[in-house]
C-alpha positions in Angstrom: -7.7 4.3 6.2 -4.5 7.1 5.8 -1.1 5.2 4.5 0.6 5.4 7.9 -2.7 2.9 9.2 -2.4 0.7 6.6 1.4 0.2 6.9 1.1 -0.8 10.3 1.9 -4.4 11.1 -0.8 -6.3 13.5 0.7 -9.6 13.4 4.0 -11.6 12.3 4.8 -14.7 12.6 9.1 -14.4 12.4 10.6 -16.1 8.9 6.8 -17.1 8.1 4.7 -14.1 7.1 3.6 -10.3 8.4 0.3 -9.1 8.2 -0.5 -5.1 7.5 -3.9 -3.5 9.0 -4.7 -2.8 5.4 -4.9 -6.8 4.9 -1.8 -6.8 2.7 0.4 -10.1 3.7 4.3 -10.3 3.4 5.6 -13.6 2.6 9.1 -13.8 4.4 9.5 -17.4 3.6 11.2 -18.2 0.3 12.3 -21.5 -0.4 14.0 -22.2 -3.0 11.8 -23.1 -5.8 12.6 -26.1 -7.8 11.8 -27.6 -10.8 10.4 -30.9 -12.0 12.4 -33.6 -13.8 14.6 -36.7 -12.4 15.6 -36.6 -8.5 19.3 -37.9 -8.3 18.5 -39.2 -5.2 15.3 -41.7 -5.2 15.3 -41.6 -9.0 11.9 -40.7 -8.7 10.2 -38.6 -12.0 8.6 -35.6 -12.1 6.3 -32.9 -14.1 4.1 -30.2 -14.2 0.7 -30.6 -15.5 -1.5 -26.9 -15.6 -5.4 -28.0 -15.0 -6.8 -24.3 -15.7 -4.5 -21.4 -17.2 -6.8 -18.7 -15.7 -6.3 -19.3 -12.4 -2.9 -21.1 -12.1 -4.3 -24.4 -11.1 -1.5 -26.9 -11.3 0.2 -30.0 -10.1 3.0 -31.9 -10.2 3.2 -35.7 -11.0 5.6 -38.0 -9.9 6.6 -41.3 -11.1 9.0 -43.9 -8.9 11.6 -45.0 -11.0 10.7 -48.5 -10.6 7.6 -48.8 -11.9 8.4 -46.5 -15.3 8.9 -49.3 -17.9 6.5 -51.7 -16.2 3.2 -52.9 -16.3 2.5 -52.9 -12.8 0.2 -50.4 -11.9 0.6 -48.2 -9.0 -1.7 -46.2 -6.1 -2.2 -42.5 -6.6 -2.1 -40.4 -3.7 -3.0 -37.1 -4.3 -1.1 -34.7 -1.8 -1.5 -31.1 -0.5 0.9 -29.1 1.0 0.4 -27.0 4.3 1.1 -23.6 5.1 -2.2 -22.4 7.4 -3.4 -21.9 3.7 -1.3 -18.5 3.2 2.1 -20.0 1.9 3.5 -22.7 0.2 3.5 -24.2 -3.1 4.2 -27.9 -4.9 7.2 -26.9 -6.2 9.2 -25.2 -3.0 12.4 -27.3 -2.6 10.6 -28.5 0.9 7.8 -30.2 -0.4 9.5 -31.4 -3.9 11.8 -33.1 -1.9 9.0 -34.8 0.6 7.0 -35.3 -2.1 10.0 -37.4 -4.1 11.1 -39.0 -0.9 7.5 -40.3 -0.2 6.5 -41.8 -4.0 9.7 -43.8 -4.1 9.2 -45.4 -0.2 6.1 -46.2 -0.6 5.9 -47.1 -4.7 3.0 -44.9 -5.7 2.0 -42.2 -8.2 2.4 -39.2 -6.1 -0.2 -36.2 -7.3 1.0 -32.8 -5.5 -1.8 -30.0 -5.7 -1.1 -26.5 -6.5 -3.5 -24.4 -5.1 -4.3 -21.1 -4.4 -3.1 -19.1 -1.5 -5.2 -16.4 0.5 -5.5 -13.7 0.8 -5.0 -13.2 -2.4 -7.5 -16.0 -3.2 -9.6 -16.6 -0.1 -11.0 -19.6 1.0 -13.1 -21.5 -0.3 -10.7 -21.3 -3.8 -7.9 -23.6 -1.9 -10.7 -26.2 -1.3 -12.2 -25.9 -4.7 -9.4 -26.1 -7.1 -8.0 -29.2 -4.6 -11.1 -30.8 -5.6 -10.7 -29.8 -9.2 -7.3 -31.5 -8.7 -8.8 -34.8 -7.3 -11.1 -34.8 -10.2 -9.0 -34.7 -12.4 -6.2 -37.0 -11.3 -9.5 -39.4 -10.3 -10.6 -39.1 -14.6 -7.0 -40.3 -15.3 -6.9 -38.3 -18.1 -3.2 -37.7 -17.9 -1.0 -40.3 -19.4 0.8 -41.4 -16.4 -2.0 -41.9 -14.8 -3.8 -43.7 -17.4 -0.7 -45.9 -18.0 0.5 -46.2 -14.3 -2.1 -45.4 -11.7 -4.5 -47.9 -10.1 -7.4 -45.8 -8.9 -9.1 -48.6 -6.9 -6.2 -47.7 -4.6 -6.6 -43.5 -4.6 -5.5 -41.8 -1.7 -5.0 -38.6 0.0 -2.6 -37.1 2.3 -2.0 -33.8 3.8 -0.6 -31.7 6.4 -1.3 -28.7 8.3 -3.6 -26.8 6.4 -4.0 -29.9 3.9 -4.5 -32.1 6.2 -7.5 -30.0 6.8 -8.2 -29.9 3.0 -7.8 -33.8 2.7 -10.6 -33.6 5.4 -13.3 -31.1 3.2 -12.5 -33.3 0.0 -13.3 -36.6 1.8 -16.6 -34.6 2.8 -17.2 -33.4 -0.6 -16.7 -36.8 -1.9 -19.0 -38.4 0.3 -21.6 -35.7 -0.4 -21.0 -35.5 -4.2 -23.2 -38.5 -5.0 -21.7 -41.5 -7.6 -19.8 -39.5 -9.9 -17.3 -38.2 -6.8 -13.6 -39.8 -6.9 -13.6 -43.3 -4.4 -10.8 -42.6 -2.4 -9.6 -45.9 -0.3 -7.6 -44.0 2.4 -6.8 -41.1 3.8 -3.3 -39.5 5.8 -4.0 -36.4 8.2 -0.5 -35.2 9.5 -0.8 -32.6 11.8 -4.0 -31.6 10.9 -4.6 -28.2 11.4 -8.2 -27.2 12.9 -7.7 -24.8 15.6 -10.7 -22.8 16.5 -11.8 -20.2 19.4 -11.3 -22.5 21.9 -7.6 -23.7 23.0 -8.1 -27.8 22.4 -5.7 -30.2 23.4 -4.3 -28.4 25.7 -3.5 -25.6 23.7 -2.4 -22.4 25.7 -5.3 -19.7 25.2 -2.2 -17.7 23.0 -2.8 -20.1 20.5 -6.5 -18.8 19.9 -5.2 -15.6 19.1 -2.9 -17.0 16.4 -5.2 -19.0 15.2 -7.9 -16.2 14.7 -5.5 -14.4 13.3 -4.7 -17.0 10.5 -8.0 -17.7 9.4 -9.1 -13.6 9.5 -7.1 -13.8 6.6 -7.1 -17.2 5.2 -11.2 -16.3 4.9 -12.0 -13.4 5.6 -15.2 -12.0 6.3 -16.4 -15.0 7.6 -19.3 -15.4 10.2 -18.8 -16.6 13.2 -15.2 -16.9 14.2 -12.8 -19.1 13.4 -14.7 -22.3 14.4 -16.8 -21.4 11.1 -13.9 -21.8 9.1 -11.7 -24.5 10.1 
């Protein structure tokens, strides 16, 4: 493929992402990043916890101010972001500030999930390190977790593209025999699973998007899009 091929842009989606021939993507979001600590305005508590240093796997914890010096103990929900599995993080101000908002309303131990993105990192690494994650915050080995977190009440919670993750990790953990995380409930919001065929009444457009996002979300994959959602 000469340069002038591989420069050429096939799709973009406008303040989102662009996507080169040559299977290069160009993040055009950027959020501001923000950092963990104490939120000002739910008094909520926050921090980063890296699960595996070689590939980056991390979350973020957060704590409702509430519960902090008490014994009560609290549900976990374990949460990933969306993003049609291409952008997005734990830590952009978007989801840090959901995240915070949604711990203190609803007085849980909120577990965000940093996972890989593709292309860089096709699918299936989103799905397994978000399973790694739910392990882990499921073995309470952290000491908020240990100290605060009820899991007889886990839950997950996603949207877009995690809604779509919370679905393959309730799979997994149905599949995964007795030593798989019990989770108690699960939230889907906007799940994304948009195949070949326009569902819902989606216009036939929509395909074409859709296609597009999962040819590099997984690429390679047999089958079409309906193989991979």
């Amino acid at each position: 493929m000469d340069a002038d091929a591989a420069d050429t842009v096939v799709f973009e989606a406008p303040a989102h992402f662009r996507f080169y021939k040559s299977g290069k993507i160009e993040r055009l979001n950027r959020p501001p990043i923000l950092p963990a600590g104490v939120d000002e305005a739910t008094g909520v508590t926050s921090k980063d916890v890296v699960l595996d240093a070689d590939t980056g796997l991390s979350v973020r914890l957060y704590l409702p101010k509430l519960h902090q010096n008490t014994s009560t103990k609290l549900p976990v929900l374990v949460y990933f972001h969306g993003g049609s599995f291409l952008i997005g993080s734990a830590d952009d101000a978007t989801y840090h500030t959901y995240v915070n908002a949604l711990a203190a309303a609803a007085g849980v131990l909120a577990v965000s999930v940093d996972y890989r993105l593709a292309p860089e990192h096709p699918l299936p690494a989103a799905y397994d390190d978000s399973w790694a994650a739910l392990r882990w915050a499921a073995s309470a080995q952290d000491g908020w977790i240990a100290e605060h977190g009820d899991l007889s009440r886990l839950f997950l919670a996603g949207d877009s593209a995690g809604a779509n993750i919370v679905h393959d990790m309730l799979m997994r953990a149905a599949s995964d025999g007795d030593g798989s995380p019990r989770v108690e409930g699960a939230i889907l919001l906007h799940p994304w699973f948009s195949g070949c065929a326009p569902i819902e009444g989606e216009p036939p457009a929509a395909t074409v998007v859709t296609g597009m996002l999962w040819s590099y979300a997984c690429p390679g994959a047999v089958g079409g899009a309906d193989d991979r959602g």
